[in-house]
N, C-alpha and C positions, 0 to 999 in steps of 0.2 A: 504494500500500500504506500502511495507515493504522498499522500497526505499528512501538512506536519502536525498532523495533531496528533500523530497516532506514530510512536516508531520507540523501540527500547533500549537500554543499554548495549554498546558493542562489547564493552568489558563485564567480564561477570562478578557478580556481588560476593564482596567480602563477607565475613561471617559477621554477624554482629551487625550487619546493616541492612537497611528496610530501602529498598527498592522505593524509587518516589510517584506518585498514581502519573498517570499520563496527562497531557495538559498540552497548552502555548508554551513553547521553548522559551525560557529565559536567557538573557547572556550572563550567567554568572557562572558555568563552566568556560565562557570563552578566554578567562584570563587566570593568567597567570604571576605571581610575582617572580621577580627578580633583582637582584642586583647588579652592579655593573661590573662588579668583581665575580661574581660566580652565583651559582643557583642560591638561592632561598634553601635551609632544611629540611629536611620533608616534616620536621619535628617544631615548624611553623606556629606559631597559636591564631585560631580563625581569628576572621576579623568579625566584630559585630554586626548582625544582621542589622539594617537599615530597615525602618517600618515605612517609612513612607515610599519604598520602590516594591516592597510585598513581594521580593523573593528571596533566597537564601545566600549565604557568601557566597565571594567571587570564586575561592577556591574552593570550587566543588570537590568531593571524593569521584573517585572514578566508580562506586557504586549510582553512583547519581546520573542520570540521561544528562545525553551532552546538546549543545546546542545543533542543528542542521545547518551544514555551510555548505553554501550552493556555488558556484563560477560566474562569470559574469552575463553568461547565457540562460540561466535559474534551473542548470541542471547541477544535480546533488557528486558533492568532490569525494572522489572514490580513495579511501587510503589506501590499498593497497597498490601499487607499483606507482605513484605518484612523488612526484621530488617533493611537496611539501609533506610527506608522509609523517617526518620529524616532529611538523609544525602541529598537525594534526592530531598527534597521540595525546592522551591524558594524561601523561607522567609529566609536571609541573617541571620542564626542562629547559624552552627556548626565551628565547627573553622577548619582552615588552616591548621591546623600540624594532621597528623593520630592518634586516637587512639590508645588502645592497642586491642579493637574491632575491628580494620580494617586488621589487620595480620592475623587474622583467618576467616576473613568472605570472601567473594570472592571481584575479584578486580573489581573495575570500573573503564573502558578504556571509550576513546575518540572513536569514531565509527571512521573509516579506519587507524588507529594507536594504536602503544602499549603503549601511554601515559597516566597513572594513577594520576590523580592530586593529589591525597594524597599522593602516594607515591615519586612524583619529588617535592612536596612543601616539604615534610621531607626532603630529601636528599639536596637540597637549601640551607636550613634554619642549614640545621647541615654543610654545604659548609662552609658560612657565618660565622657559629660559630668559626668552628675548623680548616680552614684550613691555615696551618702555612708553612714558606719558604722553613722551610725542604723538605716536599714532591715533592716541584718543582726541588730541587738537585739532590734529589734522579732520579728521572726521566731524569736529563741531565747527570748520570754516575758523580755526583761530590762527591768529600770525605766527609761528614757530622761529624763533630767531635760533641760527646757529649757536650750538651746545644746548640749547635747552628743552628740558623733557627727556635728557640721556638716563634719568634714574630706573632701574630695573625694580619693575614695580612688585611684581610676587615672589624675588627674590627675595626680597626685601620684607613680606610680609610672611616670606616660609619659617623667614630667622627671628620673626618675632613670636611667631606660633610657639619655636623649639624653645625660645627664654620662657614664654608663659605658659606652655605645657600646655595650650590648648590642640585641638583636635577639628574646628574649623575653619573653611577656607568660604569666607563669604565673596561669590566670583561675580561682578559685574559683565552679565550677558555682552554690551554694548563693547567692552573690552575685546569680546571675540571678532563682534561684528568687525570695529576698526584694524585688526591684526590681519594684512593681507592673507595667510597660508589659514587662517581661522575660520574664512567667512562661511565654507563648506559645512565645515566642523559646525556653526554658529546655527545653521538654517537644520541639518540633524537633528542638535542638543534642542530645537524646539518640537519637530516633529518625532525622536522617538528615543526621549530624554528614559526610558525604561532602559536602555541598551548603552545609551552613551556617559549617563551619570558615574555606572560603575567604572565605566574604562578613566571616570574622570577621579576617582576616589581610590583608583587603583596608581594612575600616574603620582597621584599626591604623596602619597604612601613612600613610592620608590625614590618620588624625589625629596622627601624629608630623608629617607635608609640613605641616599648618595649625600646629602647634605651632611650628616652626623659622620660620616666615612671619609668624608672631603675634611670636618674641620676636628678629624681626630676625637671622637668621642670614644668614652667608657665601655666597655662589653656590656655593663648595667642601661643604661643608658639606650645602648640598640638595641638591647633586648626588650628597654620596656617600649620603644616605640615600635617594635620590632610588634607585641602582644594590641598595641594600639589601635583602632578601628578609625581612618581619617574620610571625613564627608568634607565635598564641595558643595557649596551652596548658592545656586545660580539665583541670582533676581534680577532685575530692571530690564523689563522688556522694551519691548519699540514702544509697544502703548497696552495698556490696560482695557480688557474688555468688561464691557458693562455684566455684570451678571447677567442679566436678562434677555444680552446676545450669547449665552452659552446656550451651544447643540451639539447634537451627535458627533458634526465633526472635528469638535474639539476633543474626544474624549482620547484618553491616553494620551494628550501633548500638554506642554506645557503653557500654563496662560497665567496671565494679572490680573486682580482683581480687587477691588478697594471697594471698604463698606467702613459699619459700624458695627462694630461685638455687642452683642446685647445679650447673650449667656453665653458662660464657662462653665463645661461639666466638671466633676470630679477630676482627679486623674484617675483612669482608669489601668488596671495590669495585663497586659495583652502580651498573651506566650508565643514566646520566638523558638523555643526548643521543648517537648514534651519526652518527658525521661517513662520509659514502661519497664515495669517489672513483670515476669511469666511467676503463675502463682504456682505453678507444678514445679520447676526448678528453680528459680529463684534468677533466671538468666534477664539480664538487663540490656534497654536498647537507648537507642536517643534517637529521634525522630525530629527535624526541623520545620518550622512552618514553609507550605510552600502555596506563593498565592492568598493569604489568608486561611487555607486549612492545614489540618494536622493529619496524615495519614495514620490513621491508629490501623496497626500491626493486627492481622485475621488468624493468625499461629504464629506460637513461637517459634524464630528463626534460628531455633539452634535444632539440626538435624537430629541427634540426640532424641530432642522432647518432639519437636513437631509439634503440641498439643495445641486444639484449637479453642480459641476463642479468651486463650491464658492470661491474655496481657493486661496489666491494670495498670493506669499510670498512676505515678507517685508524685505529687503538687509539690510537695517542698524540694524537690530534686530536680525537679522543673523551673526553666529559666524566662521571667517575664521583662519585659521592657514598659515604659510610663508610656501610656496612649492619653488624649485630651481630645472630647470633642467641640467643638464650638462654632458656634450661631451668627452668622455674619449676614448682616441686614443693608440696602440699600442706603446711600446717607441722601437726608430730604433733596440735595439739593440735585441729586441726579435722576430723582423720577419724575417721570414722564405726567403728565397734567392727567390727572383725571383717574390716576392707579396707585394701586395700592403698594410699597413696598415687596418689593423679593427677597427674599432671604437663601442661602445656601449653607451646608454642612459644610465644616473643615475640619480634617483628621490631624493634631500636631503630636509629632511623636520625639521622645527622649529629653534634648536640652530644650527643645522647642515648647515644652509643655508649662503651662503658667508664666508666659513671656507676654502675652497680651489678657487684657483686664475689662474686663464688662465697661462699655460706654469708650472707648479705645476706639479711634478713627485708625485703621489699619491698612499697607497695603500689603496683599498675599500673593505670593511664587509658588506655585504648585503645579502639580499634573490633576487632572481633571479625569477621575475617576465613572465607572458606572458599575453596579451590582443587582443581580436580579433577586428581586425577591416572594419567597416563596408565598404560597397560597397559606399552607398548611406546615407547620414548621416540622412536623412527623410525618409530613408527604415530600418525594422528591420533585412533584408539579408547582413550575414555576410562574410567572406572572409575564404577558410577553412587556408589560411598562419597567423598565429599571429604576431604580434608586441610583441617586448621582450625588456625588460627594469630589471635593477636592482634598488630597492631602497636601499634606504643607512643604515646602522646600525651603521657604522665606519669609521670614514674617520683618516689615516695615511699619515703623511709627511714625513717620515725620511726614513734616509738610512743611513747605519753605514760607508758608505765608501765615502760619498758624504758630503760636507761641510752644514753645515746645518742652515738653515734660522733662523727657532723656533721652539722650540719642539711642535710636533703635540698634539695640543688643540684643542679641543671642546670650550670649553671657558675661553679666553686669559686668563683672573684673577685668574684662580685656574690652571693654566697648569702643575705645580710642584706640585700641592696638590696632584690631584687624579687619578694621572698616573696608572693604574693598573700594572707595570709591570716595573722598571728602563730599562730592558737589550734592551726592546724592542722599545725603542722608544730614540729620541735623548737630554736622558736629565743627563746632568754628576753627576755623583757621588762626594760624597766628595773625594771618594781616587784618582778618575780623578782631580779633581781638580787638589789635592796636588801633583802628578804626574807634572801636567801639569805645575804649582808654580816651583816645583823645574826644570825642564827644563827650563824653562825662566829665570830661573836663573846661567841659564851654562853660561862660556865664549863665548863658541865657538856654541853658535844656529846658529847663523846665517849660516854656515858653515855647520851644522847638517841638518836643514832643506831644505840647495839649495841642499844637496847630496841626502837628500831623497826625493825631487821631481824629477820624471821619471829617477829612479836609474839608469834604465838598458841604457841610452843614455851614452854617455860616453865624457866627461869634459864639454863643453858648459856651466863651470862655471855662468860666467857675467850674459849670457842668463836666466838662471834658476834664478839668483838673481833677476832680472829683474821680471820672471814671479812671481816667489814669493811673489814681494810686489805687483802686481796686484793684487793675491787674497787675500793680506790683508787688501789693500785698505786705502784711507785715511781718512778723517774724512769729509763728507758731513758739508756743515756751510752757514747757510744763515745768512747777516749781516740787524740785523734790521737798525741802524745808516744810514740814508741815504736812503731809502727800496731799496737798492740793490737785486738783485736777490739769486736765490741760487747756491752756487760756488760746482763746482761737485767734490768728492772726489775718484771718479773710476780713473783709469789707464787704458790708452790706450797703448798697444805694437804692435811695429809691424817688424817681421824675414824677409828678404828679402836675396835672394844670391843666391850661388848655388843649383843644382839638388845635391837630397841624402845627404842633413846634415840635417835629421832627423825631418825638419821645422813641415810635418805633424804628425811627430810624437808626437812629445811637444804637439802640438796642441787638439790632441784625449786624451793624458792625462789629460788635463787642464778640457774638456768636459767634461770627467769621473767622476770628481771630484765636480766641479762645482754646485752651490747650482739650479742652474737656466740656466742651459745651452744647447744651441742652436749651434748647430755642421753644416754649410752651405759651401757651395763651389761658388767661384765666378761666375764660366759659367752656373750653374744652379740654380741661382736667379736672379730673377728678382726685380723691384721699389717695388714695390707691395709686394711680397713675402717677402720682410724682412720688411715693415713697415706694411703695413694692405688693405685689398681689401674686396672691396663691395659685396656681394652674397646675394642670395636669401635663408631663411628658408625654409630648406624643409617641414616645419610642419604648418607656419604661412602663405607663399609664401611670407614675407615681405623681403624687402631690410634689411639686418645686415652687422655689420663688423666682419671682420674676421682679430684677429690679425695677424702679421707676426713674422718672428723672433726674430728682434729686440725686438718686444712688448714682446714676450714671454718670455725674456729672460731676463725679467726688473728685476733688483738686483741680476744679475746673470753675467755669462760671455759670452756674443755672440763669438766664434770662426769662424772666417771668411779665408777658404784654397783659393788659387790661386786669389789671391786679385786683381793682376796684372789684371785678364783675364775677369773681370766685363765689364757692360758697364757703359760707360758716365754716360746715364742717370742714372744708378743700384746707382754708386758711389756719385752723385749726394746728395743721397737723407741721405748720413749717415754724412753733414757738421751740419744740426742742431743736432744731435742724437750724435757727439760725440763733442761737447759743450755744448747746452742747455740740451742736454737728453731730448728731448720729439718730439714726430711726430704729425706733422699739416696735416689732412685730412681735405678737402674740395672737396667732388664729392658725386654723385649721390643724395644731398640733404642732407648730412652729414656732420656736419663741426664740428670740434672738435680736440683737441689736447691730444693724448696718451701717457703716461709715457714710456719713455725708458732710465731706470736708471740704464743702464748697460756698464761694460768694454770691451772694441772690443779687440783681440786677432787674429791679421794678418798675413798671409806669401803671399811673393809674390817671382815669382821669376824674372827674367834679361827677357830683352827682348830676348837677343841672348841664351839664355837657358843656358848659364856661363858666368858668372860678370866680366865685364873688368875693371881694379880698375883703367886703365886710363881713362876713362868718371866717369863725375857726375852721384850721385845718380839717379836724374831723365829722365838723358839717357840710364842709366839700367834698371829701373822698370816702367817708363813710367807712376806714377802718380803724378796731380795737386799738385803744390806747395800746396794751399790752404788746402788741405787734409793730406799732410805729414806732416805739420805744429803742428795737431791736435793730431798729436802724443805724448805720453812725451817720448818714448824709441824707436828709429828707432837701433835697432841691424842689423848690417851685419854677415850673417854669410855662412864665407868663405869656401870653400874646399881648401887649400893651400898643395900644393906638398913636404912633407918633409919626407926622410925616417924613421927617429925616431917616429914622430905620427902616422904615418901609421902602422907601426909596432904594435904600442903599442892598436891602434885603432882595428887592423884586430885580435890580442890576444884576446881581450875583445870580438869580436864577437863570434869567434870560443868559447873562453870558454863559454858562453851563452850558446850554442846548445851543446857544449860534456854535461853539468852540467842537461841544460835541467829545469832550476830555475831562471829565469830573473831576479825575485825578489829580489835574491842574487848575482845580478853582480857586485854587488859594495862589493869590500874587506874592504872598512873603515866602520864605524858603522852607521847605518841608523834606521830610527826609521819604522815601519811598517805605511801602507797608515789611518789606521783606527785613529793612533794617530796621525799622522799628521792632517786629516780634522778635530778631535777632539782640536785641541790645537788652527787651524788656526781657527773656530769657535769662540769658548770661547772669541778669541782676538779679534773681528769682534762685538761681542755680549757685551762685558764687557769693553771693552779700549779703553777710546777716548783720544787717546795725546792732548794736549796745548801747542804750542809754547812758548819758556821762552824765555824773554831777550835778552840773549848770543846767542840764536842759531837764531833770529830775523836779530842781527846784522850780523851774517856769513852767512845766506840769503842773505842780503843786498851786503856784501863784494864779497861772491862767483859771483851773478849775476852780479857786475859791471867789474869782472875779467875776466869772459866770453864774456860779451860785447870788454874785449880791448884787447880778445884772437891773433886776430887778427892782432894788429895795429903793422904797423913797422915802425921807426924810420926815412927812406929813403921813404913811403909812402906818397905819396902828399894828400891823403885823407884817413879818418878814414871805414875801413868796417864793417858792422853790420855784428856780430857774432852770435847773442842771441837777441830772442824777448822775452815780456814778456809771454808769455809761457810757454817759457823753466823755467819763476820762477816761475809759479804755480807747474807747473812739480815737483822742486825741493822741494815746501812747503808738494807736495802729498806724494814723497818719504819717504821723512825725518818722515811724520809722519807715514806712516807704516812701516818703521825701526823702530819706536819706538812702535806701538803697536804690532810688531812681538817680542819684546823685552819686552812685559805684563809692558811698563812704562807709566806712566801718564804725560810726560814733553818729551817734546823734544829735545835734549841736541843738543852742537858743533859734537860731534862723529853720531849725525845720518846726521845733513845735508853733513857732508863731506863724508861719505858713499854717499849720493843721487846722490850730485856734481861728484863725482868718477864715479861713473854710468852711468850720462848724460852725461860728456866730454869721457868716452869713448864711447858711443853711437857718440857722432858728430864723436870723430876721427874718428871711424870708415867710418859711413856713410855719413861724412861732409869735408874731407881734400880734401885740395888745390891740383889735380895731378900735376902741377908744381913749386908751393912752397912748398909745406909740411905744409901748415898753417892751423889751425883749421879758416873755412868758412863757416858760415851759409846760405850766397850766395849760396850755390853748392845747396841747398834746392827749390832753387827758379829758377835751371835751369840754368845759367851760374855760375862762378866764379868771383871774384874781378878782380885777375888779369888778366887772360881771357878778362874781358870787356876791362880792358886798354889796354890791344894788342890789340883788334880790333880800339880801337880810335889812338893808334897809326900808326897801318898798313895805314889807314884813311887818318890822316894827314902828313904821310910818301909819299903817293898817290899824294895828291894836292901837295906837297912839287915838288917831282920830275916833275912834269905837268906843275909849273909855271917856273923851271928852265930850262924845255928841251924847252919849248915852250912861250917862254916870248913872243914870235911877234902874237902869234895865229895858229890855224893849226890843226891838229888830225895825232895821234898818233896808230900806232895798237896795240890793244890789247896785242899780243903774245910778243909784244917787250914791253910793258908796266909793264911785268907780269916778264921779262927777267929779267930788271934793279930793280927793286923792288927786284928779287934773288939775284943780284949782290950786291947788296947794306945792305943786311942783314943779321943779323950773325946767325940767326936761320934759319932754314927752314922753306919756306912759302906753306900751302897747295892751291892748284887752288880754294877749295874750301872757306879758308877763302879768299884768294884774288877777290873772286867775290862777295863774300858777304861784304866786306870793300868798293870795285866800288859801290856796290850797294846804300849804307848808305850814300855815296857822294855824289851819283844821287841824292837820297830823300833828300839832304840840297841842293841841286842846284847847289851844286860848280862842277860839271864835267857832262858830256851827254855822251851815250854809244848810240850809232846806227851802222848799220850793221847785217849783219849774219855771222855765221861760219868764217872762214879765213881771211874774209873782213868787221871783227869787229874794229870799229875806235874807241878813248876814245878823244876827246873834254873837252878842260878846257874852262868851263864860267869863263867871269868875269862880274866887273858890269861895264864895259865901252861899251857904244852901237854904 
């Protein structure tokens, strides 16, 4: 039978080995190690199977079927009296790299591919050697001045490997592409990256053994790199395909693919080698996974027993590797109008496994997998629909426009060692640095960077300084002294005011940028939707949770539109989340508390849909004292009627649309978004301010200022202005003025910047509408002076009740309500005048009975 699905061992089976079922040929008998000195021992230690290519090592046993090598006409290469007969045997003899025999003889291919293992280990192997930074210049249209780009790039990162003991080789695809003798190699590794990864895991191998041989290393030393298992790890394709363009004929190739992680399974134990014991003699086997199955042994293969059906495997004798599945969802801004996100499985296997984190903008390198699935899991009747999953090759965190957590690593400890590529991923340069050094050493940053967040808005100075130091954030600090808890160092903001001063707009740039951010609207979220809800695994049917926004959005910025328009219970649930940071679930048999370490970013707007700046803040926006509280920056932000601004306002828009360059709306100098998230990074990653002395004390000074903002002279009591609060606020400020400013201390000039910020935030959203006095009262719903006019209108009431009516008696209402106007030099509303009766009734001193017209008011007293 000339079909390769079906053909056996030419070598016969050792004792002690199980024969492997029949199947699609892998190439992992196709290679061989070697040295440059001499063979490999046969006393080799296997290299680690690889879960994400689902077949067994490179050096297969010769009980194992070997691959089908066909000629270049796709007839099958006969060993026997053929001059590659050498090439062709299973005894781990000839070496890796082609002769000069192999250029003239015919080629040997991979049966349903044009991949020649001689000829893609050559072409690797001379990758490896020679290829240098120029070639990737050249390929990006850059100037190449003579000598530059001469550095040998993966030489360079092999010798870093062997210092740090690492094991991967993260390979920038485009690197092949640019390498003239690669480009062949380059268009394979995408179409049947099954066959050529090993040849690429195998070159690595040999060229770390010649490396350690080259610079005189230990017999300890080769032998443990010698026992070592080395993967290449290909990522950066030409372009990333949308999930929702994946089909059938991407399957088994390699593709890109960028989402949003919205769950992480466990790690799961997924066996690579299954050990059987025969229970009549006690004879022991090892069986390798091949494909995702285990061939479990139908008799034991020691001639001897024979016995059928003997074999029992033994779990602890059996070898598992770390499997991870996870959930990768479309991110909002790349679906299509009118649908509904896609979602796809990903397989991450070994170091790969817990490197990305629920709410993680990711981009993924894999081979794009299909699996049938059965009807009936006790029936061999399958389903003709597949189940389609990617495994992972790559996993990417960065985005050049986005502020960035930590540069995408495989493994934390070396993430700057063996970056395959600076451009591509978010790790700064030295000349970034020093870019970034000398800005932070301008007068005027501060100034530089509120104008170059969301340029094209036009003044909302305060505001953007405001959002500014959210994203810079202050310094997270847990005080052991006492085991205090830990004191959060996020900023919470929140825009309230008019329609059309650009609240959502702010709001979608902050998104954009943001390392970890979650874009929601008040009327469509729910409790549950921003904290976490219970569902059932479609795969397990078990109860899981399911993060919510918040959760998702942990060390990131949650942006929350129409704040106003939530409910009760929605709002309810973000008092522990924007203090403690963390969410307490207890339902469906789940109890536990989730990290939510992140800054809320709010707009609301007036209840009457435009701000009446004669009521208090809280009879414009309509939320709980207790939650505005929680704020450090409550901005107003006004539409105010003025011809000059409007003017200069509706110039700026129009010139926007004639120019047709948003980018460019602003005529003073601005820096571009990609340096901006690069600098406001670096400051997030590398600076953590410390309070000094002097600025300790002007903490101390400022906040006892704002407490006596209030007080007046003629005041018969003192009103609270400032809680403490507002001085964590001010500690949070100050110190991300100072890490926006790359300083290590905290000076007098950042807390009065802070101070500056927060008393305008009160004036704004905290003054007295009848004294003009900053009031922190107005927060909580009435005002100071406000309360004392109602106690005086109060005792204005019983005052005139005891004088008109000293014998006893009732009075009506309308005339009660008369004299009380008569008598007053402001104007009395009906409606505080009934709510002042009213407060009189609830102390006892007055009774109101009647209805309508024939409403009587009665002074009690206490004579009966």
């Amino acid at each position: 039978d000339s079909s390769p699905l079906r053909y056996g061992s030419s070598s016969p089976p050792r004792s002690g080995a199980t024969p492997r079922a029949s199947g699609v040929p892998s190439s992992s008998a196709a290679l061989r190690s070697s040295r440059g000195t001499g063979a490999v021992p046969a006393s080799t230690p296997l290299r680690s199977r690889r879960g994400d290519l689902q077949f067994s090592d490179l050096r297969s046993t010769p009980s194992h079927r070997r691959l089908l090598y066909v000629d270049e006409s796709g007839v099958p290469v006969n060993h026997a009296g053929s001059d590659m007969a050498g090439m062709l045997s299973d005894a781990p003899t000839y070496s890796a790299g082609p002769t000069s025999e192999m250029q003239d003889g015919p080629k040997r291919l991979i049966w349903g591919t044009n991949v020649s293992v001689e000829e893609c280990t050559q072409n690797f192997r001379k990758f490896l050697h020679e290829f240098k930074r120029k070639y990737r210049m050249r390929q990006e249209n850059e100037f190449v001045s003579p000598g530059q780009g001469e550095e040998l790039v993966y030489q360079d990162m092999m010798r870093q490997m062997h210092e740090l003991g690492t094991t991967t080789l993260n390979l920038d695809m485009q690197n092949l592409r640019a390498f003239p003798p690669t480009k062949k190699f380059y268009h394979q590794l995408l179409a049947y990256p099954q066959e050529i990864i090993p040849i690429m895991d195998n070159c690595l191998k040999e060229e770390m053994l010649e490396y350690l041989n080259s610079s005189g290393a230990s017999e300890e030393e080769y032998d443990k790199c010698l026992a070592r298992g080395y993967k290449a790890r290909p990522f950066n394709c030409e372009k990333s395909i949308n999930m929702r363009d994946l089909n059938p004929a991407d399957i088994d190739k390699i593709v890109c693919i960028k989402g949003l992680v919205i769950r992480v399974s466990p790690i799961i134990p997924d066996m690579s080698k299954a050990f059987f014991r025969c229970n009549v003699c006690a004879h022991t086997v090892t069986v390798e996974l091949d494909r995702g199955k285990i061939a479990e042994p139908t008799e034991c293969p020691r001639p001897v027993c024979n016995s059928a059906n003997s074999m029992q495997i033994i779990h602890n004798r059996s070898e598992f590797q770390d499997k991870q599945v996870i959930k990768l969802q479309e991110t909002p801004d790349n679906i299509p109008d009118g649908q509904t996100p896609h979602a796809v499985s990903l397989c991450c296997y070994d170091e790969l496994c817990d490197v990305p984190r629920a709410g993680d903008r990711i981009e993924v390198t894999g081979i794009f997998r299909s699996v049938p699935v059965r009807i009936n899991p006790r029936q061999r009747t399958i389903k003709s629909l597949f189940k389609t999953y990617v495994d992972v090759l790559h996993i990417q965190k960065t985005d050049k426009r986005r502020l960035g957590q930590d540069t995408s690593t495989l493994e934390a400890e070396v993430a700057n060692a063996v970056m395959a590529d600076v451009e591509e991923v978010r790790k700064l340069t030295d000349d970034e640095i020093t870019k970034i050094k000398e800005l932070g050493s301008r007068y005027d940053i501060y100034e530089l960077l509120s104008r170059s967040l969301a340029p094209s808005i036009y003044e909302l100075d305060d505001v953007k300084k405001g959002i500014l130091l959210q994203l810079f954030g202050g310094t997270n600090k847990t005080f052991e002294k006492g085991g205090a808890p830990r004191y959060r160092g996020d900023i919470n903001v929140l825009l309230c005011g008019d329609p059309s001063t650009s609240k959502s707009q702010l709001l979608q740039y902050v998104h954009k940028i943001a390392p970890r951010g979650i874009y929601t609207s008040g009327k469509g979220s729910s409790a549950v939707g921003l904290t976490a809800y219970v569902t059932r695994d479609p795969e397990t049917r078990q109860l899981v949770l399911e993060s919510g926004a918040l959760v998702l959005s942990d060390g990131g910025v949650c942006c929350i539109d129409e704040f106003d328009k939530m409910n009760e219970s929605t709002r309810s649930v973000l008092h522990e989340v924007m203090e403690q940071q963390t969410v307490s679930i207890a339902k469906a048999g789940i109890i536990t508390t989730l990290n939510a370490r992140t800054s809320i970013l709010a707009s609301a707007n007036p209840i009457g849909s435009k701000y009446n700046p004669n009521l208090p803040v809280p009879q414009n926006i309509d939320l709980p004292p207790t939650l505005l509280s929680r704020f450090d920056l409550v901005y107003l932000v006004l539409d105010r009627v003025d011809e000059a601004t409007d003017r200069k306002l509706a110039r700026h828009l129009v010139g926007m649309y004639l120019e047709d360059r948003p980018e460019h709306a602003n005529e003073r100098e601005i820096i571009p978004v990609e340096q901006l998230t690069a600098y406001i990074s670096y400051a997030r990653q590398h600076v953590h301010p410390r309070l000094t002395p002097e600025a300790g004390e002007e903490l101390v000074a400022a906040y006892v200022a704002l407490r006596k903002l209030g007080e007046d002279v003629r005041a018969a009591d003192r009103r609270i202005t400032a809680t403490t609060r507002q001085l964590e606020s001010m500690i949070r400020l100050s110190e991300a003025h100072a890490k926006m400013r790359l300083a290590e201390e905290v000076t007098v000039d950042d807390v009065k910047e802070a101070v500056r910020l927060i008393r305008s935030a009160i004036k704004e959203s905290a003054t007295d509408p009848v004294t003009g006095r900053i009031d922190m009262d107005l927060l909580a719903g009435i005002s100071g002076s406000e309360r004392r006019r109602k106690q005086d209108l109060k005792e204005a009431i019983v005052k005139l009740l005891d004088e008109t009516m000293a014998t006893g008696g009732n009075i009506k209402y309308s005339d009660l309500f008369n004299k009380i106007q008569e008598q007053s030099n402001v104007n009395v509303e009906s409606s505080e005048f009934t709510e002042a009766l009213r407060a009189a009734e609830a102390e006892g001193k007055v009774r109101v009975h009647g209805d309508g017209a024939r409403r009587m008011v009665r002074r009690i007293t206490g004579v009966v």
